[in-house]
N, C-alpha and C positions, 0 to 999 in steps of 0.2 A: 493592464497586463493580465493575460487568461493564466491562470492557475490550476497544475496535476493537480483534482482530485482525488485520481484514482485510488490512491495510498489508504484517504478515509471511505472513500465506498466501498471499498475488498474489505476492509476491518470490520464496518458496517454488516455487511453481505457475510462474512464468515463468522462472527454472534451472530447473528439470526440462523445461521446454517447449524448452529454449537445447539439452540434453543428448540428449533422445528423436530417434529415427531414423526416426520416425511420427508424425502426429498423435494426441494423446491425448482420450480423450471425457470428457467431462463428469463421469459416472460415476467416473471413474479418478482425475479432477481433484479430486472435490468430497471424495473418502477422503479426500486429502494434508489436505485444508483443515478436513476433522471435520463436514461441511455434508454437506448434499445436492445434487444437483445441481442442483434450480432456482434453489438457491437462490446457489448455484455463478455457474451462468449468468448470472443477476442483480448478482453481486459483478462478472463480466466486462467486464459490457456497456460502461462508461465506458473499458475499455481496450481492446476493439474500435473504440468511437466513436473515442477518442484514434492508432486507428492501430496499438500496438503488435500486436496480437493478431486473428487472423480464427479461426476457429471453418468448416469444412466440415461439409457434412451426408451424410448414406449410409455406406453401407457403407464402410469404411475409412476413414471422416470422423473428424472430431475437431480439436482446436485447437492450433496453428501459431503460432510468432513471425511480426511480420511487419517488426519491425525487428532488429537487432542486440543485444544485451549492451551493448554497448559505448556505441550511441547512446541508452541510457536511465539516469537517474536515479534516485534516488531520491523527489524531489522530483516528477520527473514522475510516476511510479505513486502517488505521494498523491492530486497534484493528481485525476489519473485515478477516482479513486477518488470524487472529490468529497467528501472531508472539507471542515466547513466551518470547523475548529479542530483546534487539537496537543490543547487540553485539554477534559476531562470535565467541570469544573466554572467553574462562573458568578458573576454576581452575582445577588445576589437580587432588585434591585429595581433597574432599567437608570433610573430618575428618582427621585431617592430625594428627598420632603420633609425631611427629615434629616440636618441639616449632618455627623453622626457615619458616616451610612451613605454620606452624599456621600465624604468623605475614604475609607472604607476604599476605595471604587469606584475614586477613581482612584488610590490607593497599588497596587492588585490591578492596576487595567487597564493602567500604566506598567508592573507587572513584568511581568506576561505578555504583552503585547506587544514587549518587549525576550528574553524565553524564547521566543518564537515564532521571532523573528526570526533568533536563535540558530537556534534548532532547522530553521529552513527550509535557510537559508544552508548549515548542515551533509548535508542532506539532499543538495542541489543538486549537493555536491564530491562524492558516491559514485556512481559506473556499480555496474551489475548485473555488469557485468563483472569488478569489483573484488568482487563478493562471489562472485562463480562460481570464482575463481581460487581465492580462501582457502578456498573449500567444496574443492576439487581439492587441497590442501593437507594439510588436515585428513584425508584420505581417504589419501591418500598416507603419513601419518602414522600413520595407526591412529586418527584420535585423535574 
């Protein structure tokens, strides 16, 4: 099963963005991420929409925090992203004739919507700034 990335290379891509002493291009950005750059670009754009990020063009251009560490979530850079779920898998059949297929749908859709809720809520309590710190940690450590 192929697995979004994208959540941990924007987190990725924005400390490094927190850290640089220039704007960084597309190019530069899209290596950290294993992509290309349009493709780069494209993963961006809902965090330029959302604000966190601007992007310059020309000669010493490149892409720029536009808010803090601090004032971002984790929660926010999902939403950003426009995930439209935590998870990869479904039901098979959202109207099931099948009182059997009825029952597993909402045994399935109570837990994951209780894992979700989980998992957002969780999201929400971490800054970028709390991951920038322990990156600075780690580094300090060797480790």
């Amino acid at each position: 099963m192929n697995k979004d990335t994208r959540l941990s290379g924007v987190l990725h891509v924005l400390i490094h963005l927190d850290h640089a002493d220039k704007p960084l291009t597309s190019e530069a950005l899209a290596k950290t991420m294993g992509t290309n750059p349009a493709v780069f670009r494209r993963t961006m754009s809902g965090l330029r929409e959302a604000g966190y990020v601007r992007s310059e063009k020309g000669h010493g251009g490149g892409w720029v925090l536009e808010r803090k560490l601090s004032e971002m979530t984790l929660l926010d850079v999902f939403k950003a992203l426009d995930h439209k779920g935590v998870f990869s898998f479904g039901l098979r059949n959202d109207n099931p004739n099948c009182k059997v297929e009825g029952a597993v749908n909402d045994a399935l859709s109570e837990t994951m919507d209780a894992a979700q809720r989980i998992l957002l809520e969780g999201l929400a309590d971490v800054t970028l700034q709390k991951i920038s710190e322990q990156a600075i940690c780690r580094q300090a450590r060797g480790a």
